[in-house]
N, C-alpha and C positions, 0 to 999 in steps of 0.2 A: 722730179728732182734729178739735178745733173752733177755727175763729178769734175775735175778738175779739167778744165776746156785745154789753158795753155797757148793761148795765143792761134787755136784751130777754128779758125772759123768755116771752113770745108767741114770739117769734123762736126762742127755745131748744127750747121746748117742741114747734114744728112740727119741728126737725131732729132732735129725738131719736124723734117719730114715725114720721115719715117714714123714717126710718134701720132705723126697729125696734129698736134700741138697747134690749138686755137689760141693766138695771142690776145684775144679778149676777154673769155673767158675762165682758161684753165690758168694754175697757179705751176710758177716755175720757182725752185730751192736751187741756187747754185751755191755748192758747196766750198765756194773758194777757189783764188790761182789760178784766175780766167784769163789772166795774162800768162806771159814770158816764156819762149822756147820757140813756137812756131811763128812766123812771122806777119800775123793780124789779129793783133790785139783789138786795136782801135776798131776794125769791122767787128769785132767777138762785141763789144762796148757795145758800141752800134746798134746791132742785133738784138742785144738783149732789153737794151731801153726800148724797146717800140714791144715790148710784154706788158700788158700791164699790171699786173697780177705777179710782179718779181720782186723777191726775195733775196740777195748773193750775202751769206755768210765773208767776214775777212780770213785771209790765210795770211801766210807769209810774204808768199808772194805777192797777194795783193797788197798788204803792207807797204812791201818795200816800193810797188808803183805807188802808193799813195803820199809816201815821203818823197820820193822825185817828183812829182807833180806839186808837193806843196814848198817842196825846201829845195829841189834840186840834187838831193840827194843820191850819188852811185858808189855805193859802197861793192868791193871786189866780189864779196858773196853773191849781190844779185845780178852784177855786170857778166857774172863767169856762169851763170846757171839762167841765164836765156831775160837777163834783162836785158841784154845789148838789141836784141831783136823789138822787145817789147819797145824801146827807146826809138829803135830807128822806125817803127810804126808807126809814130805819135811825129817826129821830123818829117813825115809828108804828108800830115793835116795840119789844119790853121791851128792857133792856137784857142780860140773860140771852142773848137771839143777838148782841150785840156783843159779847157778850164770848167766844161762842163761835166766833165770827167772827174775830176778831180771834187766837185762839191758832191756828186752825187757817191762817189766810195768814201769818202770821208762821213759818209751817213751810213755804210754798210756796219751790221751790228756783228758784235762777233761770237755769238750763237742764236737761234730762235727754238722755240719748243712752241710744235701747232696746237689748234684747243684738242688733240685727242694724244697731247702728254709725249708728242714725238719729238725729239732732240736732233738738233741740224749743226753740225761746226765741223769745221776744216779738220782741227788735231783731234783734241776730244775735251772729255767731260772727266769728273773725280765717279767712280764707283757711289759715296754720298756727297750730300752738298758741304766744299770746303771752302777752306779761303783761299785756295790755288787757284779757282774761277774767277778770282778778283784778278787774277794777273793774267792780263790777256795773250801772252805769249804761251801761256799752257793752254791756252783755249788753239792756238795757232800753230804750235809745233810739238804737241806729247805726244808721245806713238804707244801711252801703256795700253791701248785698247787693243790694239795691235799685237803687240809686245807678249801681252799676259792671254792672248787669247786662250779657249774662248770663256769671254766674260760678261754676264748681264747684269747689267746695268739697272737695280729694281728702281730706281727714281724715274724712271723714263720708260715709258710701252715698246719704244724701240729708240734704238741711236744709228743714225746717218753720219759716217764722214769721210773726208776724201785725205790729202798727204802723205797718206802711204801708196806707192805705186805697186801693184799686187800682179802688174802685166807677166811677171817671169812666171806664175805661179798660174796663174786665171785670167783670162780672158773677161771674165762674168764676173760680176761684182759679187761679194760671198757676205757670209752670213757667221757669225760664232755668237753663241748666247741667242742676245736681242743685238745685237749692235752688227751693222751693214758695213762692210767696205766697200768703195764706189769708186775710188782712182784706180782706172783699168786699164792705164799707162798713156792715157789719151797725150800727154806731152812727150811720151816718149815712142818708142815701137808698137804702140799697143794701139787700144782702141778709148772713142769715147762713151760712157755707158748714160743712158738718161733711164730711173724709173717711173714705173706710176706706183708713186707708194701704198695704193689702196688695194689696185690688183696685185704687187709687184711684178705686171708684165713689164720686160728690159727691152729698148729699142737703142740700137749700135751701129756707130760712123762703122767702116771699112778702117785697115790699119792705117793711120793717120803717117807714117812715115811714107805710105803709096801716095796718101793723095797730094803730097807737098814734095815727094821726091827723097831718093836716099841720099842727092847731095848737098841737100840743105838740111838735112838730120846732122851729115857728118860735120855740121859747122856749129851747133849747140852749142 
């Protein structure tokens, strides 16, 4: 299970190393917002479709790639917070992978729960089951998990999510109650974190703003 990629495909590419990550066999959970900031999105795509065994929760940001890819939509929000990048990634491939890009997130769900009752979504989940889970924007952008730490979640053996960036605080993805934080700032100065959720041994990129450079951070 991987947090928030962010357009790092450098970054992606050391944690599946590093991990040994068998793309036939083992199973990958990406947590969302695998686009936007760094600039390869489309290789991060790329990469992840040749998993067979993949899983990617929606986030926001995926969202809002998923709207440009089907409506053309750029609203200020996503252009100013690293879709101008995600956009100019996708301007030099055919359009042939938009559009194969585009059918295949337009099918990402926007949480999974594995058969051992484990919960996977980008924002979070309600403490019980409500009807706030119908609206998929709290599934994509609520940070009370976060917020109210630490808090478990008894509906769920454990919760997985990413959207909050935790890089200022922790390097290593943290733990309060049952519910896991996993964004370890991989889109920003921080790092990318992948676990194995059985062992939770963590396998981690190098600071993602070394391997793209400080001056294509300071243009985010």
């Amino acid at each position: 299970m991987i947090g928030d990629i962010h357009g790092g495909y450098k970054s992606l590419m050391q944690c599946l190393e590093r991990s040994k990550f068998d793309y036939d066999s083992d199973t990958l959970i990406s947590l969302g917002d695998e686009n936007d900031g760094w600039p390869e999105t489309v290789e991060v795509y790329e990469e992840l479709f040749k998993i067979k065994n993949l899983i990617c929760v929606m986030g926001n940001h995926t969202y809002w790639l998923m709207q440009w890819l089907m409506f053309g939509a750029t609203p200020t929000i996503w252009t100013t917070q690293g879709g101008r990048a995600t956009i100019d990634s996708y301007l030099q491939h055919d359009h042939k992978i938009w559009i194969k890009h585009r059918e295949k997130i337009n099918k990402f769900p926007y949480y999974y729960v594995d058969d051992k009752n484990r919960c996977f979504v980008h924002g979070g989940v309600s403490a019980t089951i409500s009807e706030r889970e119908a609206d998929f924007n709290f599934l994509m952008w609520d940070r009370a998990l976060w917020d109210n730490r630490p808090v478990t979640v008894k509906r769920f053996k454990e919760v997985y999510i990413g959207h909050t960036s935790i890089y200022r605080s922790s390097l290593v993805p943290v733990k309060f109650g049952n519910v896991w934080i996993m964004d370890t700032g991989g889109g920003y100065e921080g790092v990318l974190s992948l676990m194995d959720v059985e062992s939770k041994e963590i396998f981690q990129s190098d600071k993602v703003s070394e391997l793209y450079g400080e001056d294509y951070y300071q243009k985010m």
